[in-house]
C-alpha positions in Angstrom: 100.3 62.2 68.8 103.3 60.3 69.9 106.4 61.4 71.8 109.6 60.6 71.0 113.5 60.9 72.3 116.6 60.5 70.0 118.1 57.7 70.7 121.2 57.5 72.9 122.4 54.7 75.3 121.9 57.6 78.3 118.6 57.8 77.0 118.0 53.8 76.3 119.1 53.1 80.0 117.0 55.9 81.6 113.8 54.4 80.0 114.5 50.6 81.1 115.1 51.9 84.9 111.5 53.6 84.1 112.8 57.1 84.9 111.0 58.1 81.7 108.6 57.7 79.2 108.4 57.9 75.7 106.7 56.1 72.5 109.4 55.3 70.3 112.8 56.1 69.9 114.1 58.1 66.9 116.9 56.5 65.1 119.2 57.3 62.2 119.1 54.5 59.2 121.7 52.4 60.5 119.9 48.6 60.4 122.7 47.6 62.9 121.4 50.2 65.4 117.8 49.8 65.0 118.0 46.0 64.9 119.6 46.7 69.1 116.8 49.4 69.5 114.1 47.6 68.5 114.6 44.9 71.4 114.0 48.0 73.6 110.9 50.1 72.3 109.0 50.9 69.2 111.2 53.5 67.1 110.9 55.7 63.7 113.8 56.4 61.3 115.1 59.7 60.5 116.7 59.5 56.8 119.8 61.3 55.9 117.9 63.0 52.4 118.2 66.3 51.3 116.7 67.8 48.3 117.9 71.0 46.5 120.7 69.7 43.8 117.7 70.4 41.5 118.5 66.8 40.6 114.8 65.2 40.5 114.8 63.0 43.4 116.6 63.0 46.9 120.1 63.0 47.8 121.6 60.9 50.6 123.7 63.1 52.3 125.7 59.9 54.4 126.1 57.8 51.5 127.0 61.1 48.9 125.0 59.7 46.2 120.9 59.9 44.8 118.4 57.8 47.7 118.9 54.0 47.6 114.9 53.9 47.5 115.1 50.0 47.9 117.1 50.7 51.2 114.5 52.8 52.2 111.3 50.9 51.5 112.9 47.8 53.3 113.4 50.4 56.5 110.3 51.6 56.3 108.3 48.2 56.3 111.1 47.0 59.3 110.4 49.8 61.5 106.8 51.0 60.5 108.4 54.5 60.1 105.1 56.0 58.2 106.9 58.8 56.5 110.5 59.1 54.4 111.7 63.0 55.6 113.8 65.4 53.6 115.7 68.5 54.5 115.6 71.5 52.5 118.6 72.0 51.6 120.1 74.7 48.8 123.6 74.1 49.2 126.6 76.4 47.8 128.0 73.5 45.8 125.2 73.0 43.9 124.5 76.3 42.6 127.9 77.9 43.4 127.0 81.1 41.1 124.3 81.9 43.0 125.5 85.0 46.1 125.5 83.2 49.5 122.5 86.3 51.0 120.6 86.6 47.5 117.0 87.7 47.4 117.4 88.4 44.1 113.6 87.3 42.8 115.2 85.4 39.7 117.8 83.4 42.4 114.8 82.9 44.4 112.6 81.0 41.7 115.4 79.5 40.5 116.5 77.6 43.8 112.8 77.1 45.0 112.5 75.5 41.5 115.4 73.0 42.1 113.6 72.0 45.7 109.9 71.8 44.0 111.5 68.8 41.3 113.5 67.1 43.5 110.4 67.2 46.3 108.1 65.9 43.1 110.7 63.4 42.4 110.0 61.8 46.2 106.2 62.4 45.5 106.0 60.7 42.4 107.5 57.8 44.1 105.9 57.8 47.3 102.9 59.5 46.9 102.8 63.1 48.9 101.2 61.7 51.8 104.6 59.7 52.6 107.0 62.5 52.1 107.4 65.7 54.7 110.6 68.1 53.9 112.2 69.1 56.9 113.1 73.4 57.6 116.8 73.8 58.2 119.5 77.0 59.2 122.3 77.9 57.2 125.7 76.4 58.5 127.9 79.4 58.1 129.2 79.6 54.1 127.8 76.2 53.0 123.7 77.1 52.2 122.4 79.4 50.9 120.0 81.5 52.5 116.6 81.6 50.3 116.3 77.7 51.8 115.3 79.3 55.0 112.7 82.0 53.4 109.2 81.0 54.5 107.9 81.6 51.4 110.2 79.5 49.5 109.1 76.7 52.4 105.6 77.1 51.6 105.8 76.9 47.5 107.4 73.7 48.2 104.6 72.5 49.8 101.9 73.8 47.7 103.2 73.0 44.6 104.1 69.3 45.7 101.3 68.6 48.3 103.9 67.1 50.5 103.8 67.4 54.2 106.2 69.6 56.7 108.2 68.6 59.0 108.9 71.8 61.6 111.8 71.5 63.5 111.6 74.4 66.0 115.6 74.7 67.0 116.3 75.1 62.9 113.8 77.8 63.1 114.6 79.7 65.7 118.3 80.1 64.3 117.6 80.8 61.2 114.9 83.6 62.3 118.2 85.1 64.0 120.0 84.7 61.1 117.6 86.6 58.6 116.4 89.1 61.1 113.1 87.5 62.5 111.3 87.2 65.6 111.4 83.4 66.1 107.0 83.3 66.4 107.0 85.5 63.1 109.1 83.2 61.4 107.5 80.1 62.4 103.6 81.5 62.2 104.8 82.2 58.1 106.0 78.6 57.7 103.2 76.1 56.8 101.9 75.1 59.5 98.4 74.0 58.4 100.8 71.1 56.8 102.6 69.8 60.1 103.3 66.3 60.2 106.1 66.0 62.9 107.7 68.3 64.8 111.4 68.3 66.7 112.4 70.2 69.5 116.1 71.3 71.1 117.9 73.3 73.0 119.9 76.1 71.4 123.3 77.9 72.7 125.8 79.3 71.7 129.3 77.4 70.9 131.1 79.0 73.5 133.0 78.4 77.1 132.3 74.6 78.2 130.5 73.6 74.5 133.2 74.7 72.6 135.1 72.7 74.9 134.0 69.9 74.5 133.6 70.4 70.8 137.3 71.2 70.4 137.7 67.4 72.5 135.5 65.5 69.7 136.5 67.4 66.9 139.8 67.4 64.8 138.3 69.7 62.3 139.9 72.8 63.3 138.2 74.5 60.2 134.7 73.3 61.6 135.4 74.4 65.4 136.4 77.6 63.5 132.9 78.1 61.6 130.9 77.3 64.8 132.3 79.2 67.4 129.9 81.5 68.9 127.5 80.6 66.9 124.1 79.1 68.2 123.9 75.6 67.9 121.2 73.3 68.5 120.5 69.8 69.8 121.9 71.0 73.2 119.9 71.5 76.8 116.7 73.3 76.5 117.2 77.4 77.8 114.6 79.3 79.1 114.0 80.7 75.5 113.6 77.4 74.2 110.5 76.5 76.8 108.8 79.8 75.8 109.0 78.7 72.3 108.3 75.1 73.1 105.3 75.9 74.8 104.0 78.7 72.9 104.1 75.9 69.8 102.7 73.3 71.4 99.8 75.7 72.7 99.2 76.7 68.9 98.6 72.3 68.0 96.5 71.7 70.8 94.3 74.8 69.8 93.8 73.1 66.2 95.5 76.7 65.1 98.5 74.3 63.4 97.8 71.0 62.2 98.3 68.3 64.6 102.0 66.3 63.7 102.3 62.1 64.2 105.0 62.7 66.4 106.9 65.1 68.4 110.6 64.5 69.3 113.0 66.0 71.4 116.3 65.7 69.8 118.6 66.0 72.7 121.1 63.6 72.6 121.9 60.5 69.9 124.8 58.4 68.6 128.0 59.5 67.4 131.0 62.0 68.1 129.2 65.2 68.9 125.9 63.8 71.1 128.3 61.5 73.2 130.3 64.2 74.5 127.6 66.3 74.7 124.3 64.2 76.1 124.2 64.6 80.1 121.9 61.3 81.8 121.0 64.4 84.1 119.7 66.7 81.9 117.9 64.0 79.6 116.2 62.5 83.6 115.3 66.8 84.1 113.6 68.2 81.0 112.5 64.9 78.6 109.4 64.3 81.4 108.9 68.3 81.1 108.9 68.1 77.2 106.6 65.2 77.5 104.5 67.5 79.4 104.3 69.8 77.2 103.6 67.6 74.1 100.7 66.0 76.3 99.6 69.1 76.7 99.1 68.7 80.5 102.4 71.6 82.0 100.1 73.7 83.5 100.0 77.5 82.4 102.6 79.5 83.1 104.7 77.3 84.7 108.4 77.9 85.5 109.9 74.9 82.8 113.0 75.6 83.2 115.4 74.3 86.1 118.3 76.4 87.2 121.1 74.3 86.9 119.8 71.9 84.4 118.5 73.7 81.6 121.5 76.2 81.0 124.6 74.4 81.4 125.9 75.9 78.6 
């Protein structure tokens, strides 16, 4: 099981002064980028897919057309990335008579419908050991929310035999959003299918994060739809080590399947992660996530650093 860090230059220059350790670096599909990163340390690309349009294959969310599959294979065999992700992603645009809060059952089958083609579309290529579809939470007006309904997450899985990729931060928010506990939530995803995990902190967009969201962001509209409302890929939070370690607990029991990788997705590239990534806070809690991965934090131990881990 290997660690990872999303890339950032905080993060790149923290790991050549040896101030921490990691595996690999996670990288967006920029060739430019990973052709600098890869002079550094091993990394694994994160594609920008998302599957829901009912459309038969993925969707590249960057590029706003279907997956440029060549592109991808050529990435894959560059970087040794063993697995092409996909978010789960039901989208008010694509199915813009369907209510924003449905459970209606016939909405439900409907959308889980569109995901189970479009996920068979990536398995027919790929084969369903190379593909893992990735949990996300609803942004506000723009998804819909039977894409965060466990059970919709597991029929995707069953009926394409694909893997899951179980990012904890998505989960957590949308448990909050649909009324949840965060362990209920997560113990009703599939977890016997876990082939890579990510991990965050989450906090609200308020006081010095909207700040500095209001600095990087023109978007008046977007500031608008994410103020006060929890956000992830910040500084873990005490909350965020409980759930952390209560996770990571359940893979090293053999209770969830054991993932490839586990990356903490605290800082990156581009507008939001530059005015957002702290050198200090990356030094502080990725050796402590590490820990935790490893499985070696001892139990019960305080994981979280005043002054560090909510700066929020």
């Amino acid at each position: 099981m290997d660690f990872a860090v999303n890339y950032s230059v905080a993060a790149a220059d923290l790991l050549c002064r040896g101030e921490i350790e990691i595996d690999r670096f996670k990288c967006p599909a920029w060739p430019d980028l990973i052709d600098d990163v890869q002079t550094v340390t091993p990394i694994y690309v994160h594609f920008p897919l998302r599957v829901g349009a009912g459309i038969g294959d993925a969707w590249d969310g960057e590029a706003g057309r279907p997956a440029d599959w060549r592109k991808i294979e050529a990435l894959l065999a560059r970087t040794g990335t063993p697995l092409v992700n996909a978010h789960l992603s039901l989208s008010v645009r694509d199915h813009p008579d369907v209510p924003l809060d449905t459970r209606d059952p016939a909405h439900v089958d409907r959308l889980a419908a569109c995901l189970i083609r479009d996920v068979r579309g990536m398995v027919k290529r790929l084969g369903p050991d190379r593909v893992i579809v990735e949990n996300i939470h609803e942004f506000g007006a723009s998804h819909l929310h039977a894409g965060l309904f466990p059970e919709v997450i597991r029929r995707v899985t069953d009926e394409t035999g694909c893997g899951f990729l179980l990012d904890l931060s998505h989960a957590h928010i949308a448990a909050h959003d649909i009324g949840m506990d965060p362990r209920q939530y997560v113990s009703a995803l599939p977890v016997d299918c876990i082939r890579e995990i990510h991990i965050s902190g989450n906090q609200r967009v308020e006081g010095r994060w909207l700040d500095l969201l209001r600095q990087a962001e023109p978007d008046e509209d977007l500031v608008r739809r994410l103020t006060g409302r929890l956000l992830d890929h910040l500084p873990m939070t005490p909350e965020d080590w409980d759930l952390t370690a209560w996770a990571m607990a359940q893979v090293h029991s053999g209770a969830w399947a054991e993932p490839w990788v586990v990356t903490m997705e605290y800082g990156g590239v581009g507008w939001f992660f530059e005015v957002v990534t702290d050198v200090d806070v990356l030094a502080a809690q990725v050796p402590r996530v590490r820990a935790l991965v490893e499985g070696s934090a001892l139990p019960g131990q305080d994981t979280a650093r005043p002054g560090v881990a909510n700066r929020g």
